[in-house]
ChimeraX commands (.cxc) that place a marker at each C-alpha (Angstrom):
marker #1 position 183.92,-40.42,135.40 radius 0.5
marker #1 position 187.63,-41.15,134.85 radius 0.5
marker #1 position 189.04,-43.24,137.27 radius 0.5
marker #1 position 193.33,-43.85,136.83 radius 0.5
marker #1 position 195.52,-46.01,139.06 radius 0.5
marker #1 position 198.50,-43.95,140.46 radius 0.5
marker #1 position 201.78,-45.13,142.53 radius 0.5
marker #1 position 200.11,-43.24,145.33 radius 0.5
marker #1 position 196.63,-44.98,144.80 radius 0.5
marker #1 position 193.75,-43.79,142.44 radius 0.5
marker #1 position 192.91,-40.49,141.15 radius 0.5
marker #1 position 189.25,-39.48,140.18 radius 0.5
marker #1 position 187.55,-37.11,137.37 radius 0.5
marker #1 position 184.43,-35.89,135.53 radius 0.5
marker #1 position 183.57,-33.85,133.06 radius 0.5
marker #1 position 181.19,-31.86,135.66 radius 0.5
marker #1 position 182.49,-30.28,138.54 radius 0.5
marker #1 position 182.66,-32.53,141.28 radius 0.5
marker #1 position 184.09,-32.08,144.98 radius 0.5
marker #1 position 182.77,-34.77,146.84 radius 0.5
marker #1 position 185.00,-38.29,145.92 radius 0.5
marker #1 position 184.86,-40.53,148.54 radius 0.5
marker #1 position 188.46,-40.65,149.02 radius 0.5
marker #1 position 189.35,-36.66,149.82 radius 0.5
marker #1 position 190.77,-36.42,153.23 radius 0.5
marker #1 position 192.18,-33.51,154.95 radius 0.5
marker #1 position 195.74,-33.87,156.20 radius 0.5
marker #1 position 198.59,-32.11,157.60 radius 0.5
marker #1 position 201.85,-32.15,155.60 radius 0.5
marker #1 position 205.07,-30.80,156.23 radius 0.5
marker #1 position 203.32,-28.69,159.04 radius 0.5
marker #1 position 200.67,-27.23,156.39 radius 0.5
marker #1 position 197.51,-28.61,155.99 radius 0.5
marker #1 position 195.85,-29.94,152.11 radius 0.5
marker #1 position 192.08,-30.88,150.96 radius 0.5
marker #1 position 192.74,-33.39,148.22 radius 0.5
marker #1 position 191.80,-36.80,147.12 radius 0.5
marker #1 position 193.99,-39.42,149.10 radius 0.5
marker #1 position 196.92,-39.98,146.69 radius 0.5
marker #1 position 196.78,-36.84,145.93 radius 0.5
marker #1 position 197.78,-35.82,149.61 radius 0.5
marker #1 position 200.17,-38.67,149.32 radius 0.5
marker #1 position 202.06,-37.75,146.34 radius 0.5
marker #1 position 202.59,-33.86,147.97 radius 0.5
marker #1 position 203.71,-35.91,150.93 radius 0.5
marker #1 position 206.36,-37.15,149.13 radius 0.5
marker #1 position 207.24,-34.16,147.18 radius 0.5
marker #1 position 207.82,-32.33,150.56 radius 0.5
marker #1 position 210.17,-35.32,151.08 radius 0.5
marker #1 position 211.99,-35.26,148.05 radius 0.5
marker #1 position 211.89,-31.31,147.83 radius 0.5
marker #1 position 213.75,-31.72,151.72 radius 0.5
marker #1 position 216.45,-34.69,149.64 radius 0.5
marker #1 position 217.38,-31.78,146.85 radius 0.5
marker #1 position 217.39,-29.37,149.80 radius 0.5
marker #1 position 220.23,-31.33,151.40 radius 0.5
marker #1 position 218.31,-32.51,154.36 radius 0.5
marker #1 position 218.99,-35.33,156.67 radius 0.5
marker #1 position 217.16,-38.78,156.83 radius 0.5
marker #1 position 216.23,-38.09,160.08 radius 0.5
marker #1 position 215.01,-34.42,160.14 radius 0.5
marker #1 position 212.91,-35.74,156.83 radius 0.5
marker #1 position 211.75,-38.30,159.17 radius 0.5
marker #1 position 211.06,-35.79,162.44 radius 0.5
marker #1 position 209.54,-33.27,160.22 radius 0.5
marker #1 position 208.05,-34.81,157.42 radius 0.5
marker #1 position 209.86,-32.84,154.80 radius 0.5
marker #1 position 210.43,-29.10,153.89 radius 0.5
marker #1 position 207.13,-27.31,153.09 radius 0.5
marker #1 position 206.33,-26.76,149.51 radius 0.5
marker #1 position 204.36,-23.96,150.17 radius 0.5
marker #1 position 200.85,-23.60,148.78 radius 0.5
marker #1 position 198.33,-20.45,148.08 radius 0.5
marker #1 position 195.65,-22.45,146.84 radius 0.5
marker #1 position 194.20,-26.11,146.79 radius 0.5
marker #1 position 190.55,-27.73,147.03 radius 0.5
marker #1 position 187.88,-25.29,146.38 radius 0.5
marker #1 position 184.17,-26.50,146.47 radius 0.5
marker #1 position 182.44,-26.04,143.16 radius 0.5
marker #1 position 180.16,-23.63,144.35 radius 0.5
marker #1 position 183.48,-21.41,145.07 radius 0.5
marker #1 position 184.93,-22.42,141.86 radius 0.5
marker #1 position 182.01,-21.20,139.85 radius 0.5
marker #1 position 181.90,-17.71,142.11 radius 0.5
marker #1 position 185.58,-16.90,141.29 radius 0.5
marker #1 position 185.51,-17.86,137.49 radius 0.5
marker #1 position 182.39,-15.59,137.39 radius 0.5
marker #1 position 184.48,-12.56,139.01 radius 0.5
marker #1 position 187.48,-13.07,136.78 radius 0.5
marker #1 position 187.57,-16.02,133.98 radius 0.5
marker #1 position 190.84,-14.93,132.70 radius 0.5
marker #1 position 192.52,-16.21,136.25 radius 0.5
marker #1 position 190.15,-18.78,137.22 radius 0.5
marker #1 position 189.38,-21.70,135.36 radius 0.5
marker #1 position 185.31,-22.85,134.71 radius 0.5
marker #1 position 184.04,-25.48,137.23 radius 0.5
marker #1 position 183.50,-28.11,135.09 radius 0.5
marker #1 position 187.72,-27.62,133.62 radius 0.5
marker #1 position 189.35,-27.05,137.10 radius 0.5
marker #1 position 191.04,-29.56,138.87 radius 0.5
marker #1 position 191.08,-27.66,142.25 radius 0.5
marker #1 position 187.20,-28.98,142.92 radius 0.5
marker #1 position 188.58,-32.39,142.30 radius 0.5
marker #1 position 191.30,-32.40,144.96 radius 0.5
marker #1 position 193.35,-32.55,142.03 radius 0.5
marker #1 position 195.14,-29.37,142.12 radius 0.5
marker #1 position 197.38,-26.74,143.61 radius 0.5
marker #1 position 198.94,-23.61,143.29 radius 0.5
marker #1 position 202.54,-23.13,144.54 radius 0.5
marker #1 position 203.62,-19.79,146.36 radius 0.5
marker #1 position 205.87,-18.08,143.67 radius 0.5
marker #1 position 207.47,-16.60,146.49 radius 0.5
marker #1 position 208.12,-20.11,147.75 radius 0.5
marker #1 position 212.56,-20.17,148.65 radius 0.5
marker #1 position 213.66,-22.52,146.20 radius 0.5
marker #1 position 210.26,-22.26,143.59 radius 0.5
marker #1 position 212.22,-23.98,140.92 radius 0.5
marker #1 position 213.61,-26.71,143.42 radius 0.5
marker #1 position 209.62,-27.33,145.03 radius 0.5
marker #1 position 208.19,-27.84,141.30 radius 0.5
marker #1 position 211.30,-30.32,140.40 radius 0.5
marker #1 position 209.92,-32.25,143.62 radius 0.5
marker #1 position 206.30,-32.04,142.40 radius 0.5
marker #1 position 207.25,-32.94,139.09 radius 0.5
marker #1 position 209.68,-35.94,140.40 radius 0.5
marker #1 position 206.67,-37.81,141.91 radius 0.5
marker #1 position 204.02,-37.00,139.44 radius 0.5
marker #1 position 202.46,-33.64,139.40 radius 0.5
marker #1 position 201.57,-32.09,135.81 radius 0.5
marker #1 position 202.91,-28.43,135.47 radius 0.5
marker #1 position 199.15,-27.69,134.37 radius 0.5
marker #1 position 199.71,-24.32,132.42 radius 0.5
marker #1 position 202.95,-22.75,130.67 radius 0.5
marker #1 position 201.28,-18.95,131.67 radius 0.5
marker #1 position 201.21,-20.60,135.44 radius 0.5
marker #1 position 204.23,-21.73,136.93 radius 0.5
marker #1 position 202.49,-22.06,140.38 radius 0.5
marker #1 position 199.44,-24.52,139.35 radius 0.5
marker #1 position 200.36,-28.40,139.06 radius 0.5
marker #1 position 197.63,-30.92,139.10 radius 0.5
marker #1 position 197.74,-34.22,140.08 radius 0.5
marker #1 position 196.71,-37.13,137.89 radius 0.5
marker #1 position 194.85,-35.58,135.51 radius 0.5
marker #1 position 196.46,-32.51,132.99 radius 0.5
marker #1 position 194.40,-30.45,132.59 radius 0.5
marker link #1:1,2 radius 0.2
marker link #1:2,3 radius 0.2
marker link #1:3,4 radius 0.2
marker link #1:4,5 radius 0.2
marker link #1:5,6 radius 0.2
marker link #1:6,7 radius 0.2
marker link #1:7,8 radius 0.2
marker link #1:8,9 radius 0.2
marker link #1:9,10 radius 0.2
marker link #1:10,11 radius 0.2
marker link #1:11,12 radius 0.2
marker link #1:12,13 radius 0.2
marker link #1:13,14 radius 0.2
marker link #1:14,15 radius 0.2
marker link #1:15,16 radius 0.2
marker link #1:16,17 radius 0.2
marker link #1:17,18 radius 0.2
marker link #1:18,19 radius 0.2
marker link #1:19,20 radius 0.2
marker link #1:20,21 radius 0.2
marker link #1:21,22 radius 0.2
marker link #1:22,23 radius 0.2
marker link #1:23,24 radius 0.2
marker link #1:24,25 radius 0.2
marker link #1:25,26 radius 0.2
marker link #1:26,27 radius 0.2
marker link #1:27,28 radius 0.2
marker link #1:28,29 radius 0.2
marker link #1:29,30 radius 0.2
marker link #1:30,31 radius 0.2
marker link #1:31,32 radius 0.2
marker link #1:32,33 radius 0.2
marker link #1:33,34 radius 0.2
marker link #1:34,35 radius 0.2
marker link #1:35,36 radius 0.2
marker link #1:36,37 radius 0.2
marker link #1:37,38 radius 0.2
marker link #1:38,39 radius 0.2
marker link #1:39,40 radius 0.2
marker link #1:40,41 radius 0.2
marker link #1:41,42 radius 0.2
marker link #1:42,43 radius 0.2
marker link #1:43,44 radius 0.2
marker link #1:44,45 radius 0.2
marker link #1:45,46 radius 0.2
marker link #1:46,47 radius 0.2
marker link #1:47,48 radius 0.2
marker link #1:48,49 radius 0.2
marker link #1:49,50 radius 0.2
marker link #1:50,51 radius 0.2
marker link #1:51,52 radius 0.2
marker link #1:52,53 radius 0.2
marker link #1:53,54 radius 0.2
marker link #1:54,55 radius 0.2
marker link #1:55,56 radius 0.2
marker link #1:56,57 radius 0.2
marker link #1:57,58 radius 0.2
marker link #1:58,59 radius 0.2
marker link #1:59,60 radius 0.2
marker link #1:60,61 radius 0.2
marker link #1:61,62 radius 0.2
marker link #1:62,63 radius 0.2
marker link #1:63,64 radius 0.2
marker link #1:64,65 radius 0.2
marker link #1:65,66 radius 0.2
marker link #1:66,67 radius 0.2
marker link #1:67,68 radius 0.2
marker link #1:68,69 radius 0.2
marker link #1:69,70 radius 0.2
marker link #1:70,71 radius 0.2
marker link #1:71,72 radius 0.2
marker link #1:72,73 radius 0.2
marker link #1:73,74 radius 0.2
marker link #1:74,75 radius 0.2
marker link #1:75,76 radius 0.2
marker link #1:76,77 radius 0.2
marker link #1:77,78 radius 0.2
marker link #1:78,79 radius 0.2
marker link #1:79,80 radius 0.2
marker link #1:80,81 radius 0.2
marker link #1:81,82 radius 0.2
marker link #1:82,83 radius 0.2
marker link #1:83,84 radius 0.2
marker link #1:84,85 radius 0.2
marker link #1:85,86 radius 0.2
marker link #1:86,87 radius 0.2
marker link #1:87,88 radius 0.2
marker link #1:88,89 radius 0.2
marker link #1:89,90 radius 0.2
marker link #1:90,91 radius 0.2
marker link #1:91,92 radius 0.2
marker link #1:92,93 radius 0.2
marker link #1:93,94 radius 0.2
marker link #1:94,95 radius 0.2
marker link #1:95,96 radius 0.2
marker link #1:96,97 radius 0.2
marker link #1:97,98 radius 0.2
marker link #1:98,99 radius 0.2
marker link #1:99,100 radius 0.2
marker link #1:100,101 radius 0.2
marker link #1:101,102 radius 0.2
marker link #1:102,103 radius 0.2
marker link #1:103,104 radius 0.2
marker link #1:104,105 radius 0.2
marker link #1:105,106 radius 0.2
marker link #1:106,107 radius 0.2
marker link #1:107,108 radius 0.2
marker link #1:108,109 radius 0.2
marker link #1:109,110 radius 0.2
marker link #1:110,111 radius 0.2
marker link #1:111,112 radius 0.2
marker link #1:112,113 radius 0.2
marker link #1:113,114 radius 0.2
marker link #1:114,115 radius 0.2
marker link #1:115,116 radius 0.2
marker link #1:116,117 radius 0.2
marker link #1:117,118 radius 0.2
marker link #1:118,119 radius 0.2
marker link #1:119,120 radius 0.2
marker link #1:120,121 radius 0.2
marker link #1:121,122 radius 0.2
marker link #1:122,123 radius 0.2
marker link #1:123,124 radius 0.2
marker link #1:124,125 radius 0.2
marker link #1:125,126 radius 0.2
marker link #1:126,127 radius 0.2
marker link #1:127,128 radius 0.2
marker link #1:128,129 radius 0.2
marker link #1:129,130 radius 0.2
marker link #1:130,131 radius 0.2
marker link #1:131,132 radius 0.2
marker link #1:132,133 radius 0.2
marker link #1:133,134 radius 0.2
marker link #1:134,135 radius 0.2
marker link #1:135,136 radius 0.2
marker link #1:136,137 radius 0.2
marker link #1:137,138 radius 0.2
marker link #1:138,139 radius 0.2
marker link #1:139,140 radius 0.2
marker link #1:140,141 radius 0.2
marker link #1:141,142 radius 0.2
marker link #1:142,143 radius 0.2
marker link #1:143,144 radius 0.2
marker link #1:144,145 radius 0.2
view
C-alpha cells in the first residue's frame, strides 16, 4: 500500500485491486454525483469550481451552484466489475490490479463534454494526471497510472 499526502488530503494505492479504503465517500458535485476516495471528491470539487472561473462565472453562482459540471461517463467501479469488463475487452479496459477506477482514483470525462479542453485544464489545474495519451477522457487522481 501507497499512501501520499495531497492538498485535498491523502490518496491511497496497492498493487492489488482494492475498492474498499476507508475514506471513499459518495457525494454530490456540481449537481452530479462521484464514488471516490475523499480528496479525490474534493479535488473534482474544485475543478468544477475552477472549470466555472475559466468559464467566466460569477463568485456567487460558483457559490449557489457549486461550479459548472465537468461531466463524467465513468468513475468508481468495484473490482469485481473491473475484472468483468477487462475480461470482455482488455484493449479498453485496464486489468484490476492497474486501474485506478477501483481505487476511487479515477475518471473518465464525457468527450462530448461543452468545453472538453477547458474541463481537463480544470482537472489538470488542481491535480488530476491526464492518465493515457490514447485517452483524453481518463485522468486519475494521485496516482499516474
Amino acid at each position: 500500500m501507497t499512501t501520499i499526502r495531497t492538498k485535498y488530503g491523502p490518496a491511497n494505492n496497492s498493487d492489488r485491486c482494492r475498492d474498499d479504503w476507508p475514506n471513499m465517500t459518495t457525494a454530490k458535485v456540481a449537481g452530479q454525483v462521484v464514488h471516490l476516495q475523499a480528496s479525490a471528491v474534493r479535488a473534482f470539487r474544485e475543478a468544477c469550481r475552477e472549470f466555472a472561473r475559466r468559464s467566466g462565472w460569477t463568485d456567487a453562482r460558483i457559490k449557489r451552484t457549486g461550479g459548472r459540471a465537468i461531466l463524467l461517463t465513468g468513475s468508481w467501479r468495484s473490482c469485481a466489475l473491473q475484472a468483468e469488463k477487462h475480461a470482455e475487452d482488455p484493449s479498453r479496459f485496464a486489468d484490476p490490479d492497474t486501474s485506478l477506477h477501483p481505487q476511487g482514483l479515477a475518471i473518465d470525462v464525457s468527450t462530448i463534454q461543452k468545453d472538453f479542453d477547458k474541463a481537463r485544464g480544470a482537472l489538470r489545474h488542481v491535480g488530476w494526471f491526464r492518465a493515457r495519451a490514447d485517452e483524453p477522457w481518463h485522468h486519475s487522481w494521485g496516482f499516474n497510472a
